[in-house]
N, C-alpha and C positions, 0 to 999 in steps of 0.2 A: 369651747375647746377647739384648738384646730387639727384638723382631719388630712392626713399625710398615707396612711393607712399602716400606722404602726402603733399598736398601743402604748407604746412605753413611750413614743415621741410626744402623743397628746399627753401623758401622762406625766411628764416632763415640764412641758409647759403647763401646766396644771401648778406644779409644782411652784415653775418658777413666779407665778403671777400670784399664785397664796402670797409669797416670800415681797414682793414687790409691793404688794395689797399690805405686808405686816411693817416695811417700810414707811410708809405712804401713813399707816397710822399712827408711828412712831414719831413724826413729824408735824402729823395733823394736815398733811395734805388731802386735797380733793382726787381722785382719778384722774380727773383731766390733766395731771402734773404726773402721768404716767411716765412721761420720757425723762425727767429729772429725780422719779424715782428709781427707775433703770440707769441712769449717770452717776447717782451715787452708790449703786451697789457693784457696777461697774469701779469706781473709784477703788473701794477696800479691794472685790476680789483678783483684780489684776496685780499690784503690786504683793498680793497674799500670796499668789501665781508665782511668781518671781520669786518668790524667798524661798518658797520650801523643797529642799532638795528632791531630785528627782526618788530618791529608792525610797523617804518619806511619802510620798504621794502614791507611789506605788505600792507598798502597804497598809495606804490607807483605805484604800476601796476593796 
């Protein structure tokens, strides 16, 4: 985990690397294909990004 001195930052990343790891298995990738697991979840969530109106995102969290 990396150490920023915020827990909800590690914990964040913690997060995002489960999410990249359930990628990675969804594919049958090795680890080492880390960064093409991150390009494709980059892929969906930017243009996801883009769609959803702002006042929807803002009542979403």
């Amino acid at each position: 985990m990396a150490t920023a001195g915020f827990s909800s930052f590690g914990t964040m990343v913690d997060k995002a690397n489960r999410h990249l790891k359930d990628v990675e298995g969804a594919f049958g990738w090795p680890k080492e294909r880390r960064e093409q697991s991150y390009a494709a979840v980059r892929a969906v969530l930017h243009p996801l990004r883009d769609r959803v109106p702002v006042g929807a995102a803002v009542t979403a969290g």
